[in-house]
Backbone as CSV, one residue per row, in Angstrom:
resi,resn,N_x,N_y,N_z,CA_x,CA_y,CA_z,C_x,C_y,C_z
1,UNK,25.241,9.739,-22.784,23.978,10.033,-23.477,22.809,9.514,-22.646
2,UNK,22.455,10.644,-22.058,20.845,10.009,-21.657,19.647,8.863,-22.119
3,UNK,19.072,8.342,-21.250,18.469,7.334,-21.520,16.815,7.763,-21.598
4,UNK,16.041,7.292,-22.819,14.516,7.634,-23.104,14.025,6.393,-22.493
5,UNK,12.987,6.346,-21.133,12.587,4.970,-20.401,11.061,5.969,-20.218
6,UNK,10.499,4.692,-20.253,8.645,4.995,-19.910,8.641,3.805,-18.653
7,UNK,8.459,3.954,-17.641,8.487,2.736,-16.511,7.003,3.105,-16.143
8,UNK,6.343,2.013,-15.608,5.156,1.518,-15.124,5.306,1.220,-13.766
9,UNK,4.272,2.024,-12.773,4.629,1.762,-11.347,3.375,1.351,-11.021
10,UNK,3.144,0.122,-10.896,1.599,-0.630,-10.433,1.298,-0.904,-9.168
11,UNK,1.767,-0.144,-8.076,1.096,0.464,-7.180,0.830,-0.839,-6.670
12,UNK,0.194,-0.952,-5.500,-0.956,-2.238,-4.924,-1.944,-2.465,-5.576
13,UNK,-1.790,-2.916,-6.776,-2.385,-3.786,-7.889,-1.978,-4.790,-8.460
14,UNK,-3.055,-5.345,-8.875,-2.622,-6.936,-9.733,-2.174,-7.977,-8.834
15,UNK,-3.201,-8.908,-8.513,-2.573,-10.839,-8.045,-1.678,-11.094,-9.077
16,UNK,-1.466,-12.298,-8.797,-0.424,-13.033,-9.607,-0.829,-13.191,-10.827
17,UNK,-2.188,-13.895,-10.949,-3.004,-13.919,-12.397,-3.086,-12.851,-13.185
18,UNK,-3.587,-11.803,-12.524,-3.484,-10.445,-13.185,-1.798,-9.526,-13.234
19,UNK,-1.563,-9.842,-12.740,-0.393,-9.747,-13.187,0.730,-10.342,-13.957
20,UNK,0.278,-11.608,-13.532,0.702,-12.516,-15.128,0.563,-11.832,-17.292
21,UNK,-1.095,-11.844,-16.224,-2.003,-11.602,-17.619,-1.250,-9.969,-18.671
22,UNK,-1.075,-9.070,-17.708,-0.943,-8.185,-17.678,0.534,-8.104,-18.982
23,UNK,1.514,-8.493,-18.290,2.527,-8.751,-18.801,2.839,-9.470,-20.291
24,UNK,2.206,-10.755,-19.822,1.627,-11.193,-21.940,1.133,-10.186,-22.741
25,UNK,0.469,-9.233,-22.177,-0.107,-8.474,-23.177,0.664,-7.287,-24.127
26,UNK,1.573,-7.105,-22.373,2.837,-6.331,-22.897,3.272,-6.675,-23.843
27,UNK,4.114,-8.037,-22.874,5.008,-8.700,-24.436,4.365,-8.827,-25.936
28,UNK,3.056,-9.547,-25.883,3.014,-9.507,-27.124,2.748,-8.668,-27.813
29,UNK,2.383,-7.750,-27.671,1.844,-6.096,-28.475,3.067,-5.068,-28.513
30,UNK,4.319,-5.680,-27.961,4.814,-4.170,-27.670,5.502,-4.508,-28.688
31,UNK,6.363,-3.347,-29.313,7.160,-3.296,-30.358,8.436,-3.349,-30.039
32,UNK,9.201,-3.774,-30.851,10.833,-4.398,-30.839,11.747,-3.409,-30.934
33,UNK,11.255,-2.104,-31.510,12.278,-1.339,-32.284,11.700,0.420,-31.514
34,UNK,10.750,0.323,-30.316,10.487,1.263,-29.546,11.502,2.269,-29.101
35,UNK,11.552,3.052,-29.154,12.227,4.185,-28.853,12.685,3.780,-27.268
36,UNK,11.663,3.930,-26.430,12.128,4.119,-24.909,12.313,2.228,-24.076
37,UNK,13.304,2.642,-23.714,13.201,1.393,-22.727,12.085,1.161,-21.805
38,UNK,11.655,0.559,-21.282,10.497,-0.214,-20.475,10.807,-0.525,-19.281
39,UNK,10.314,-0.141,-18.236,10.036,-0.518,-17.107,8.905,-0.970,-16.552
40,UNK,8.990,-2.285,-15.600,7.680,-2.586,-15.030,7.931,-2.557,-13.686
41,UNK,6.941,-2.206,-12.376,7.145,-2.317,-11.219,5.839,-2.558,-10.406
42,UNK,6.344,-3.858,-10.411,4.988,-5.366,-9.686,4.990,-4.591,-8.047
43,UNK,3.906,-5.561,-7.686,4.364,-5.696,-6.277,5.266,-6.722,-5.792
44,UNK,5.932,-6.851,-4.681,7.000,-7.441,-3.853,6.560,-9.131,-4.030
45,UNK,5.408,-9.028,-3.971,4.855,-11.018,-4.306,5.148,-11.203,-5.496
46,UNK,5.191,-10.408,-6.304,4.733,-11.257,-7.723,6.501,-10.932,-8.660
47,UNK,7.328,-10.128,-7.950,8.309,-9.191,-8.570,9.208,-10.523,-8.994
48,UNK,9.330,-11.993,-8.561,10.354,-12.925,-8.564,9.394,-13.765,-10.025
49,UNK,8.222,-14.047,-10.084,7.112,-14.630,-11.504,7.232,-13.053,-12.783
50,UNK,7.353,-12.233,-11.975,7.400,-10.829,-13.422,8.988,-11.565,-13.908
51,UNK,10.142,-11.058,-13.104,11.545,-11.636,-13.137,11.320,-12.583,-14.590
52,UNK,10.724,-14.063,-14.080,10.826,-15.382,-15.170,10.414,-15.077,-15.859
53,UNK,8.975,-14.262,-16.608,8.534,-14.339,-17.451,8.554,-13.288,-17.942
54,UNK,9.105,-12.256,-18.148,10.490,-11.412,-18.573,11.547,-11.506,-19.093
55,UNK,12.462,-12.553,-19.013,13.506,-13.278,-18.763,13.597,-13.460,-20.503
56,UNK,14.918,-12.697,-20.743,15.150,-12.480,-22.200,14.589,-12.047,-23.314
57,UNK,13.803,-10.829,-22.807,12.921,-10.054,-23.005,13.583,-8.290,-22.638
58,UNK,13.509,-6.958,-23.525,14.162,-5.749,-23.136,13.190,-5.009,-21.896
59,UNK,12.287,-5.648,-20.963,11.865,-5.306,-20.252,12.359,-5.152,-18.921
60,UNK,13.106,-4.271,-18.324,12.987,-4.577,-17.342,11.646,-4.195,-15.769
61,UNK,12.418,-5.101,-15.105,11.429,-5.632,-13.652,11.943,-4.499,-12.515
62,UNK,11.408,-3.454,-11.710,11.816,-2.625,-10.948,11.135,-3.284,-9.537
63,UNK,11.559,-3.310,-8.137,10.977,-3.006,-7.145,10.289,-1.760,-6.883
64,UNK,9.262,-1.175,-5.756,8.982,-0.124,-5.827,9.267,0.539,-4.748
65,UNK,9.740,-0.292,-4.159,10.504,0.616,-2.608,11.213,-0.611,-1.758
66,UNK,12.274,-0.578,-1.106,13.042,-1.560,-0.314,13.615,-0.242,1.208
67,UNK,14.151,-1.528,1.948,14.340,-0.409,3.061,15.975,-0.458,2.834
68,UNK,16.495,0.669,4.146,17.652,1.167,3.916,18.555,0.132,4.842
69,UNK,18.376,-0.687,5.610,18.779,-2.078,6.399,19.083,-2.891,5.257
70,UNK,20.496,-3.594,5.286,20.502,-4.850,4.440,20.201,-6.005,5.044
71,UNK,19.781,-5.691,6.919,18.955,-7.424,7.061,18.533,-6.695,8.808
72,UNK,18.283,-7.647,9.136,17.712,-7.069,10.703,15.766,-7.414,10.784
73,UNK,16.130,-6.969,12.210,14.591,-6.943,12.370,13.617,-5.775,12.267
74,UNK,13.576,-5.911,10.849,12.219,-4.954,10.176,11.330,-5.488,9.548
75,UNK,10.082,-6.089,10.520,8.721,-7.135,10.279,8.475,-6.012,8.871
76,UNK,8.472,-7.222,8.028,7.827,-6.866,6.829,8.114,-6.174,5.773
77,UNK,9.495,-5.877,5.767,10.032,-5.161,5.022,11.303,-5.896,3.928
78,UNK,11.470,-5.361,2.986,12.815,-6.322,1.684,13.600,-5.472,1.547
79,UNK,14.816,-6.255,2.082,16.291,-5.744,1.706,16.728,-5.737,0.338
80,UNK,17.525,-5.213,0.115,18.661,-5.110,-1.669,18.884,-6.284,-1.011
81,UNK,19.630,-7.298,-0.501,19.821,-8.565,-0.953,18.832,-9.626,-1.790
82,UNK,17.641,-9.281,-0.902,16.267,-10.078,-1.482,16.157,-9.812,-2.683
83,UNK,15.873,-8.359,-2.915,15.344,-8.132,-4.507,16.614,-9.050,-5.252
84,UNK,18.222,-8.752,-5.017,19.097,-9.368,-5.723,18.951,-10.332,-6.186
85,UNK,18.831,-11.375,-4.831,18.587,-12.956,-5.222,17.532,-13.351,-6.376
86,UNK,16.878,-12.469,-6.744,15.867,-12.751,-7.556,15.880,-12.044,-9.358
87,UNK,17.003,-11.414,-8.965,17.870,-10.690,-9.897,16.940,-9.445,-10.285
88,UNK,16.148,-8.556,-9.787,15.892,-7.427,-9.255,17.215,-6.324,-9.061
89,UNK,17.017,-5.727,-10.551,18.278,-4.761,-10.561,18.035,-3.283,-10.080
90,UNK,16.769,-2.838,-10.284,16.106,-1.602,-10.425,15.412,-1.366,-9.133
91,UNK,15.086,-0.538,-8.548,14.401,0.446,-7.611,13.933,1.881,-7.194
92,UNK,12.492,1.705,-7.101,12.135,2.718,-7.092,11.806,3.573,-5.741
93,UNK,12.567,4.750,-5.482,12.706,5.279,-4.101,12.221,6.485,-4.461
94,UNK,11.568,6.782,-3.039,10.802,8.593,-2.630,9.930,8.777,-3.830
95,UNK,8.824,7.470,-3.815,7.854,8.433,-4.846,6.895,8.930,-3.542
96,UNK,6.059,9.660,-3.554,5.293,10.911,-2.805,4.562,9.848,-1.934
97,UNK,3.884,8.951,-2.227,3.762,8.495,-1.684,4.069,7.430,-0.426
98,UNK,5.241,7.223,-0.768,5.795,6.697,0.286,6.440,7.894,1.386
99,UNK,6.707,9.172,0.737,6.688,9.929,1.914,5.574,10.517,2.795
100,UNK,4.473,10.489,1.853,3.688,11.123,2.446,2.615,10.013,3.759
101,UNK,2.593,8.371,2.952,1.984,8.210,3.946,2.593,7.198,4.833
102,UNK,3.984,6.632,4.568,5.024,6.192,5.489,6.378,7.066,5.960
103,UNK,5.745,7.965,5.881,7.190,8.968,6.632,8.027,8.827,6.343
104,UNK,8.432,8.791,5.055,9.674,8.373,4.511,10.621,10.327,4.266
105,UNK,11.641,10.522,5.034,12.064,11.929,5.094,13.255,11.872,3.968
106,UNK,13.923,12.926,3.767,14.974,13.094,2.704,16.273,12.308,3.404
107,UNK,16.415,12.246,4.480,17.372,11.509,5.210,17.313,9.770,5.321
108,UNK,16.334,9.687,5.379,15.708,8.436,5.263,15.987,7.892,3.698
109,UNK,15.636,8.605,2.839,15.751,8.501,1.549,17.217,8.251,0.982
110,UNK,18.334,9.275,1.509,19.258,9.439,1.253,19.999,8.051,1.935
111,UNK,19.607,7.730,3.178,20.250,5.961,3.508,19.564,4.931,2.552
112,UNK,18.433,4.924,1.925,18.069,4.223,0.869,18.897,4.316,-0.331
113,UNK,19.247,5.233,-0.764,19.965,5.813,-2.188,21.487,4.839,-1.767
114,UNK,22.177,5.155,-0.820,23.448,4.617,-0.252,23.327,3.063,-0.272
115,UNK,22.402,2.223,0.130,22.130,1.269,0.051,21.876,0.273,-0.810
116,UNK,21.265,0.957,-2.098,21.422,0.581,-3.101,22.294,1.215,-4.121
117,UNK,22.734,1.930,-3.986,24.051,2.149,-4.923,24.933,1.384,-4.640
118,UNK,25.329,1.081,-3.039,26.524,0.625,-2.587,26.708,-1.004,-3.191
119,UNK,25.221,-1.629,-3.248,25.105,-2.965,-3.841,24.236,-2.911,-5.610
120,UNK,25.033,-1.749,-6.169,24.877,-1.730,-7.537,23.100,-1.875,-8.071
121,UNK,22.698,-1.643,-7.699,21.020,-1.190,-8.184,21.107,0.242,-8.723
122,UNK,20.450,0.314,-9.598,19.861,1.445,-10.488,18.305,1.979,-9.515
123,UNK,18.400,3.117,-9.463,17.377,3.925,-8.304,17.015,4.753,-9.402
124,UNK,15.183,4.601,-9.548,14.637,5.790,-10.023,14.367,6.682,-8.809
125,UNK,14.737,8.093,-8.690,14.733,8.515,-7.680,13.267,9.665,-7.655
126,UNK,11.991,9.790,-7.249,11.165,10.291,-7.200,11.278,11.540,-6.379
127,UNK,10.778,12.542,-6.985,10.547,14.094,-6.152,9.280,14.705,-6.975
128,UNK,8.919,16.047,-5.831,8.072,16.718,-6.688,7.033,17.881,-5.085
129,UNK,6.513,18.544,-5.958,6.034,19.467,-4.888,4.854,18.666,-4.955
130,UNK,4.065,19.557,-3.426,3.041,19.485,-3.208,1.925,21.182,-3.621
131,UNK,0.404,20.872,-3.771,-0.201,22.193,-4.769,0.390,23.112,-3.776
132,UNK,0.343,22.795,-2.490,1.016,24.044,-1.642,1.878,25.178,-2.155
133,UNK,2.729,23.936,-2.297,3.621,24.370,-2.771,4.308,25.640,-4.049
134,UNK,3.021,24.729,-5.140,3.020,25.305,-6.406,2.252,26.703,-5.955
135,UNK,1.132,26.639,-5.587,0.451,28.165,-5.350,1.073,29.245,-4.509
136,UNK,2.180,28.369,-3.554,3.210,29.914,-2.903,4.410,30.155,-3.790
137,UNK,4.821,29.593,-5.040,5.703,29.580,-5.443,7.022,29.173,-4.796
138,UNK,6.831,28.109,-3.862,8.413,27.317,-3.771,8.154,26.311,-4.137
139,UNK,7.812,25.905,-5.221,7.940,24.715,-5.709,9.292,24.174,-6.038
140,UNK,10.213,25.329,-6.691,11.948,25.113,-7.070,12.187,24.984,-5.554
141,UNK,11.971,25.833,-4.339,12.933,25.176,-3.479,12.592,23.896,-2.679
142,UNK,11.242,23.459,-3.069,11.227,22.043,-2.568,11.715,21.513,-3.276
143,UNK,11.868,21.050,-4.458,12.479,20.117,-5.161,13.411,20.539,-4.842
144,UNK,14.539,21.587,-4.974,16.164,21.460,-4.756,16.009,21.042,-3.557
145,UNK,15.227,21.195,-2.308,15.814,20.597,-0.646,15.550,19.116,-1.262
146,UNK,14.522,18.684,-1.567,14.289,16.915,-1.851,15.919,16.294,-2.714
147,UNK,16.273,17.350,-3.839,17.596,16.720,-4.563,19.072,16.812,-3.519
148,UNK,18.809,17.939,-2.813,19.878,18.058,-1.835,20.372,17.319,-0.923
149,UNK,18.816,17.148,-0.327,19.148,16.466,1.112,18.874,14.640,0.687
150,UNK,18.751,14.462,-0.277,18.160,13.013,-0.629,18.742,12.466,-1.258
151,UNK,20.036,12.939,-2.531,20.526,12.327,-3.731,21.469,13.224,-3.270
152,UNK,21.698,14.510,-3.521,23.313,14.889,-4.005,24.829,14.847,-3.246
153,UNK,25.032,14.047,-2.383,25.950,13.098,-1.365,26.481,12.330,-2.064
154,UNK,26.117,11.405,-3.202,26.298,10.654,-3.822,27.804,11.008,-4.905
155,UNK,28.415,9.831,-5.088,30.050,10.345,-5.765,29.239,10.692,-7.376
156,UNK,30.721,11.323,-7.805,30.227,11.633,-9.368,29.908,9.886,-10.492
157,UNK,30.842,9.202,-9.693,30.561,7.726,-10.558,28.921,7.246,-10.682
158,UNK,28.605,7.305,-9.403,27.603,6.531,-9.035,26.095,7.555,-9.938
159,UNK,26.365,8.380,-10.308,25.163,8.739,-11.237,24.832,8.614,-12.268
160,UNK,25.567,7.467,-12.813,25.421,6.766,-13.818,24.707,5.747,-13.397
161,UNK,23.695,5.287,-12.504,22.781,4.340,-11.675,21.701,5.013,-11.025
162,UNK,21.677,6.532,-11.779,20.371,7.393,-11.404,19.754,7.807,-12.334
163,UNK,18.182,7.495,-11.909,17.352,8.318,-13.048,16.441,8.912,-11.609
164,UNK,16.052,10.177,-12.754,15.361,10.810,-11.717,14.345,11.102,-12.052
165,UNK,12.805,10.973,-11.570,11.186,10.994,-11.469,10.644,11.904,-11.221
166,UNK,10.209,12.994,-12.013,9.913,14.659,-11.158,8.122,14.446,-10.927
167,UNK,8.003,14.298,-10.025,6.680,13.883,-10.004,5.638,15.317,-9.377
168,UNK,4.546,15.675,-9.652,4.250,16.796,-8.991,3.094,16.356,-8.223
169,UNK,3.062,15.996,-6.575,2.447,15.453,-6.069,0.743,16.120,-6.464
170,UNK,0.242,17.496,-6.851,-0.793,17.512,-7.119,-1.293,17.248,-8.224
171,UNK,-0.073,16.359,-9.583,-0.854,15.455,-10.591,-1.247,14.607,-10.730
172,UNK,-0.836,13.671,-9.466,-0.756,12.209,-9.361,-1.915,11.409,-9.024
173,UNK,-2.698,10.706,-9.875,-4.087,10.365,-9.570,-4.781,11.082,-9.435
174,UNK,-4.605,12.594,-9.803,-5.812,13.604,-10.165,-6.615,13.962,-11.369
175,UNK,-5.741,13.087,-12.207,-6.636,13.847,-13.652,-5.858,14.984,-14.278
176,UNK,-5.342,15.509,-13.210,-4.575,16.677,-13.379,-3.478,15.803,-13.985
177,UNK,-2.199,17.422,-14.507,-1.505,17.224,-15.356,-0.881,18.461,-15.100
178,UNK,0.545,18.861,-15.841,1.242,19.200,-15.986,1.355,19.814,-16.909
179,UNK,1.201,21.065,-17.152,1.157,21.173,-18.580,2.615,20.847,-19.694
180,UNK,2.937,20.876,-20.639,4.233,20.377,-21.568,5.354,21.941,-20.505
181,UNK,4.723,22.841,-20.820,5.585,24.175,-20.464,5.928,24.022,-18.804
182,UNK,4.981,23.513,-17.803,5.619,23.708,-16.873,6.206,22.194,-16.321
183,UNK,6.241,21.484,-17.493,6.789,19.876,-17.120,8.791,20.451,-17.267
184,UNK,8.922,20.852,-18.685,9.691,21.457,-18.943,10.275,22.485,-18.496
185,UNK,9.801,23.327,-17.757,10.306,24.528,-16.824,11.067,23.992,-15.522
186,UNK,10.488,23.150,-14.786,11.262,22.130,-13.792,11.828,20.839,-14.339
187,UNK,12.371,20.769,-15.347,13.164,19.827,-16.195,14.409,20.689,-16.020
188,UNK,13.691,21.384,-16.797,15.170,22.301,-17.356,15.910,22.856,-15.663
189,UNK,15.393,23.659,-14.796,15.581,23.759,-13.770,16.596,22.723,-12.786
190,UNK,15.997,21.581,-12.853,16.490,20.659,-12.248,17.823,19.992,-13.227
191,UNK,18.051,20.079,-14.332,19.291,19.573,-15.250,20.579,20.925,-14.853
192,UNK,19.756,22.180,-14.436,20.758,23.060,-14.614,20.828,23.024,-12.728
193,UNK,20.298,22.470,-11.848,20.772,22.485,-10.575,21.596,21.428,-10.868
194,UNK,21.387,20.501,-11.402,22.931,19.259,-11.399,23.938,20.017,-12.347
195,UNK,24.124,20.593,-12.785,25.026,21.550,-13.958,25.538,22.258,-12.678
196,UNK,25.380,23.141,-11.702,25.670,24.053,-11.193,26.481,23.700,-9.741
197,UNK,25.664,22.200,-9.205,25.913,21.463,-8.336,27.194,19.764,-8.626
198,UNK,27.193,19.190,-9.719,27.869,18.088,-9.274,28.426,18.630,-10.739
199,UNK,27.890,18.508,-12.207,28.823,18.286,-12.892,28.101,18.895,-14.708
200,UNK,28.379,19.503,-15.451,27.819,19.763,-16.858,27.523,18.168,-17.604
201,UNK,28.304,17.634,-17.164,28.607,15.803,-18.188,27.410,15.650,-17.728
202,UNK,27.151,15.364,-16.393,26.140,14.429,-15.219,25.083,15.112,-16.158
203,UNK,24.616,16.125,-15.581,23.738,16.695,-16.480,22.591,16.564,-17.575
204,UNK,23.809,16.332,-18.166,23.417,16.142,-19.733,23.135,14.699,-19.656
205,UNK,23.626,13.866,-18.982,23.551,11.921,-18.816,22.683,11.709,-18.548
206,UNK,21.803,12.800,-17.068,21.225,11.929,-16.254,20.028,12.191,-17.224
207,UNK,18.998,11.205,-17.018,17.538,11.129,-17.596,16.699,11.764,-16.467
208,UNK,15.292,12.160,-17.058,14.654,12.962,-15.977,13.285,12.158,-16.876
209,UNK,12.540,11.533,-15.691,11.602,11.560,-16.137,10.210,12.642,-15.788
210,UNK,8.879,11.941,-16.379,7.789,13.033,-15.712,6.697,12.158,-15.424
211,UNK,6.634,12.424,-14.461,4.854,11.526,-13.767,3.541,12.494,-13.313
212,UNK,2.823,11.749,-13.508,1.440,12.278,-12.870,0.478,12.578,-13.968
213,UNK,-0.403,11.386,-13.998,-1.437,11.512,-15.169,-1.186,11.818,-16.527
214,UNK,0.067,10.888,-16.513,0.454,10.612,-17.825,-0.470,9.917,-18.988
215,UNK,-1.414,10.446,-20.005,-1.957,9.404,-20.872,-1.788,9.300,-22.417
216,UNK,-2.326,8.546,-22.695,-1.740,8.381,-24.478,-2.048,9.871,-25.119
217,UNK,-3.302,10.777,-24.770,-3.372,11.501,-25.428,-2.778,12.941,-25.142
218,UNK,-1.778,12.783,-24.080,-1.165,14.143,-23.323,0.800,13.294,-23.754
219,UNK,1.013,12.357,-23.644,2.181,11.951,-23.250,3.203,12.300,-24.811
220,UNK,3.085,12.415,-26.053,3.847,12.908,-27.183,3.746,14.298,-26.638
221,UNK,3.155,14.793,-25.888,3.376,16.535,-26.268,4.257,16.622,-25.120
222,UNK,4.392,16.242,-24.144,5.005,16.154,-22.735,6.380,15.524,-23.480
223,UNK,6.786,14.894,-23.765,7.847,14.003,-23.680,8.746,14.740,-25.053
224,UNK,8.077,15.621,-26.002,9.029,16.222,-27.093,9.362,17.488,-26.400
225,UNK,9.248,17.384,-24.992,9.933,18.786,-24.367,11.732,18.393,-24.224
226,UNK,12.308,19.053,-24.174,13.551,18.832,-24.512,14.382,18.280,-23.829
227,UNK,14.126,18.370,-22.338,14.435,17.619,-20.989,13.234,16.869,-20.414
228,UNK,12.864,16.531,-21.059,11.944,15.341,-20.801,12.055,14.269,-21.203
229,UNK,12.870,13.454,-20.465,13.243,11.790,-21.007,12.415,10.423,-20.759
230,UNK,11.102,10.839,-20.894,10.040,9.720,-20.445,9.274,9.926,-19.424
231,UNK,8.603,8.952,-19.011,7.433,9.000,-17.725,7.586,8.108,-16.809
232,UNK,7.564,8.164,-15.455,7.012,7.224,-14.653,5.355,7.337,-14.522
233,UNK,4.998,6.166,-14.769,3.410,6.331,-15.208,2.507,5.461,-14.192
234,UNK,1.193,5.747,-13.562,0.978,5.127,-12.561,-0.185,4.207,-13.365
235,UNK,-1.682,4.859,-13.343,-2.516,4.713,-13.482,-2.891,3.583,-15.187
236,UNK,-2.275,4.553,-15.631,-2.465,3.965,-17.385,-1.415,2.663,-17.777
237,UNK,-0.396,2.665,-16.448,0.548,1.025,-17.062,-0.084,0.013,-16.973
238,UNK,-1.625,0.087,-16.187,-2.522,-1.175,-15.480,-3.027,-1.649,-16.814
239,UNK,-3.629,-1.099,-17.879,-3.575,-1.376,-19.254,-2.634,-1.465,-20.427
240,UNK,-2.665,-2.374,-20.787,-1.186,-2.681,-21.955,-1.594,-1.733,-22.907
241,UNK,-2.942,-1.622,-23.831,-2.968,-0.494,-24.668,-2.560,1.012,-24.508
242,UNK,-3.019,0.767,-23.417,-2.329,2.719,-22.833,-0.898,2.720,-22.898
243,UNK,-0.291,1.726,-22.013,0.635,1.744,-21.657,1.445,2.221,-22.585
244,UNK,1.421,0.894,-23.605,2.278,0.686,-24.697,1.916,2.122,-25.693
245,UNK,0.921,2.637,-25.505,0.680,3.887,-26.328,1.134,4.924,-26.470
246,UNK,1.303,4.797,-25.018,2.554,5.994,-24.261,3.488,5.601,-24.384
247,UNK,4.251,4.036,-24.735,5.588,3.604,-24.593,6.022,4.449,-25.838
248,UNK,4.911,4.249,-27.209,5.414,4.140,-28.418,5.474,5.528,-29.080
249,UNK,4.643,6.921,-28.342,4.680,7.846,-28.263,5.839,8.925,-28.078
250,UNK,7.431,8.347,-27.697,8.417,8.812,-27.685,8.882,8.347,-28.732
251,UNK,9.629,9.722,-29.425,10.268,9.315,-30.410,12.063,10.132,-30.088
């Protein structure tokens, strides 16, 4: 049975203070008996202080990108061991931005996916066209090359440690949006390429979320689409009222 999750991806935002702050507000406002599970995703400084003060709490703490090396010399970069040690279960790989402005390719992606599956992390896995895309109409075959060449290698076990992020790179920090019909048109699309490709069960298991200018007053109509199992949300997780507005908005 698929999983209903609203995760928060806070980007290069928030010090420690503000990100402290941030988090109390969560906790104390959010509700106990919420429909969707919760995700938060700090930056790399603060991801080990989110961790503690979290800590027996249904929130979980995501990284937002790690590399595909479990150690070596890569100035500046965190292995799956690191996040581990800090008990960092979750990761978030190939959102658009990291391909678009660190060259991150589907191959590249796909040694990330291996890397953390192999050491048991849960991968939200991010895709999505670019407007290019959408206005020549291959938007379906970019997303199937991004699911192909990036995720579907992976054994039938291990997709039970995938959620997947359909992100449409021309909603993301635009204002723009998605409408409910065509959030759902590449939902459905993408549940019936894993139906056709690995498995009917998988399918039906895996969760799909939807990103890109997700807000309280768009996110109930988006999310009662039928393959729509939540949001990865950028902009609006930086506020606990939004956030949580949108958390509480799935039913």
């Amino acid at each position: 049975m698929r999983k209903k999750i609203v995760a928060g991806n806070w980007k290069m935002n928030n010090d420690s203070a503000q990100t402290e702050a941030l988090l109390e507000e969560i906790l104390s406002k959010k509700r106990d008996n919420a429909t969707a599970k919760i995700v938060v995703a700090p930056s790399f400084v603060n991801l080990q202080a989110a961790v503690k003060q979290t800590a027996g709490t249904n929130i979980i703490v995501a990284a937002q990108n790690m590399h595909q090396a479990e150690s070596g010399a890569y100035t500046g970069e965190v292995s799956v061991g690191m996040l581990k040690s800090i008990k960092v279960n979750t990761v978030i790989l190939g959102h658009s931005e990291r391909r678009a402005y660190f060259g991150e390719t589907n191959s590249v992606l796909a040694e990330k996916v291996n890397t953390a599956l192999r050491n048991n992390l849960t991968v939200i896995f991010c895709f999505g066209e670019e407007l290019a895309d959408r206005q020549s109409a291959t938007h379906f075959d970019v997303v199937e090359s991004q699911l192909r060449e990036g995720l579907f290698h992976i054994s039938a076990t291990d997709w039970d440690s995938i959620v997947l992020a359909y992100e449409p790179v021309w909603a993301i920090g635009t204002g723009e949006t998605a409408s409910p019909e065509q959030a759902q048109e590449m939902h459905s699309f993408i549940r019936t390429l894993i139906k056709n490709n690995i498995s009917e069960t998988i399918a039906e298991n895996t969760s799909i979320l939807y990103g890109g200018s997700v807000k309280p007053d768009n996110a109930a109509e988006i999310f009662s689409k039928p393959d729509v199992d939540g949001g990865l949300i950028g902009g609006a997780s930086l506020k606990a009222d939004e956030f949580l507005a949108i958390v509480n908005s799935m039913v």
